[in-house]
N, C-alpha and C positions, 0 to 999 in steps of 0.2 A: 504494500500500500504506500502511495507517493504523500507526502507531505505539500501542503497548499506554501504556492510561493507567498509568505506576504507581501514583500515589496511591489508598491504601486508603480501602475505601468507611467513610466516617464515620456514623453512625444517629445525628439527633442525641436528646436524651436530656433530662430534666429534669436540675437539678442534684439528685446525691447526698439532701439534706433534703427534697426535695420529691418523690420518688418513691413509688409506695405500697408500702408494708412489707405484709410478713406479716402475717396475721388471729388472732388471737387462737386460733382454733381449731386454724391450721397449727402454730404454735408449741407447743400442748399437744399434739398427737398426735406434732411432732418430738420432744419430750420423753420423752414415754413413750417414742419406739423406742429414743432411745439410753439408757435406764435397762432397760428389757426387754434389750440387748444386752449392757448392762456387768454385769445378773444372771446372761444366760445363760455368759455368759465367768467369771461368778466363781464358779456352782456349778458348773461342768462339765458346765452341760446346754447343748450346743454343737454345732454343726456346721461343716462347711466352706463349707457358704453364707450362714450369720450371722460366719462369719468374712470374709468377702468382702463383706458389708454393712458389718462394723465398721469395713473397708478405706475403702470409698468412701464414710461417713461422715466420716471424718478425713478424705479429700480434701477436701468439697466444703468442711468447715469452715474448712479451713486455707486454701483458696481464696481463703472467703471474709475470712478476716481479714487476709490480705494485701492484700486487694483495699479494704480498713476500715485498714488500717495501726493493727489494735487487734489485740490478746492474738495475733501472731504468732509472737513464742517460745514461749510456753504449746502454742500448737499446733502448732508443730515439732515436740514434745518428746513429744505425744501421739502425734501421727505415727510418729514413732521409736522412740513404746511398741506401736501397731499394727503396724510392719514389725517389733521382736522376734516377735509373736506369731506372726504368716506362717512367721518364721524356725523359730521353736522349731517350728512344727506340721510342715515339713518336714522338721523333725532325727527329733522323736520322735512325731508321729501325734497329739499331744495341744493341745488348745487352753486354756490358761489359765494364772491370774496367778502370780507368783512373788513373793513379801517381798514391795515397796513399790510395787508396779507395782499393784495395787491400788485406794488412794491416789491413785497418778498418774492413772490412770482417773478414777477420780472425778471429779477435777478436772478432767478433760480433758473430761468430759462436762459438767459445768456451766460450762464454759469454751465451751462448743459451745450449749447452752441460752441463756446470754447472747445470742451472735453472733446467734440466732434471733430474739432480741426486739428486735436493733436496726438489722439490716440490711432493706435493700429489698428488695423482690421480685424487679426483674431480674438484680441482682447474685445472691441466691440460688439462682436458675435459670440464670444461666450455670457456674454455680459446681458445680449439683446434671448440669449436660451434660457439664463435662470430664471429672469427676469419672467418669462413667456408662462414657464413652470410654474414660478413663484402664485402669480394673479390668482387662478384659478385655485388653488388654496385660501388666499386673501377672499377671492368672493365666497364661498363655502362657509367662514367663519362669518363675515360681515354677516350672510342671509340669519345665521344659525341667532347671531346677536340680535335682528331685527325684531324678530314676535317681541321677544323683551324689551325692547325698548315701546313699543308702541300700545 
C-alpha cells in the first residue's frame, strides 16, 4: 500500500513582473462595469443581481490586492461598504448609498480601476474564480438570514 504524497502540487509560474497583465481593452470594459455599477447603486436604478455583481467585484478586487500586498485597507473598507449594502437590502428591500458611502465608493472603485492596470492576468483570474465560488455561498447565507430579519 502507497502512502498519499502530501506535498501540494506546485504550477511553476513566471515571477510576478514578468507575467502578462491585462490588455488595455480588459481594463477599459472592467472600468466601465464598475462605474455603470456604482451609477446604478447611486441613482437607484438597481437590482438584486447588480447587487450581487457589486459583491463579487469587491471580492475579486480585494483578492487581488492582497495577493499585490497594495491598496489592501482601501479594499477592506470597500468590502465592508458592499456587505453594508447586502445588509441594509435585507433590513429594508432597498439598495443604495447613504451620507459618505458614496465617496467611499468612488474611491473604492478607482481603487479597483488601478489594481486592473497593474496586476497580471493569472492572478486576476484566480482572483475573478474565488470570487465566482465565493457569491453563491454569500447568497445562501444572506437568503437563510432574510425570514429573520423580516
Amino acid at each position: 500500500m502507497r502512502k498519499a504524497c502530501r506535498r501540494r502540487l506546485v504550477v511553476p509560474q513566471l515571477p510576478r513582473g514578468l507575467r502578462p497583465r491585462l490588455t488595455e481593452h480588459q481594463v477599459r470594459e472592467l472600468n466601465l462595469i464598475h462605474h455603470i455599477h456604482l451609477d446604478a447603486v447611486a441613482t437607484g436604478d438597481t437590482n438584486e443581481k447588480t447587487l450581487w455583481h457589486l459583491v463579487e467585484c469587491a471580492l475579486t478586487w480585494s483578492r487581488v490586492a492582497s495577493h499585490l500586498v497594495r491598496h489592501a485597507a482601501v479594499m477592506r473598507a470597500h468590502l465592508d461598504l458592499i456587505t453594508s449594502l447586502v445588509t441594509r437590502y435585507g433590513r429594508t428591500g432597498r439598495i443604495v448609498f447613504t451620507g459618505p458611502e458614496y465617496q467611499q465608493a468612488k474611491h473604492g472603485v478607482n481603487v479597483m480601476n488601478e489594481l486592473a492596470t497593474c496586476t497580471d492576468l493569472a492572478t486576476a483570474q484566480e482572483a475573478a474564480e474565488w470570487s465566482r465560488r465565493r457569491v453563491p455561498e454569500l447568497m445562501n447565507q444572506h437568503k437563510q438570514q432574510e425570514p429573520a430579519c423580516a
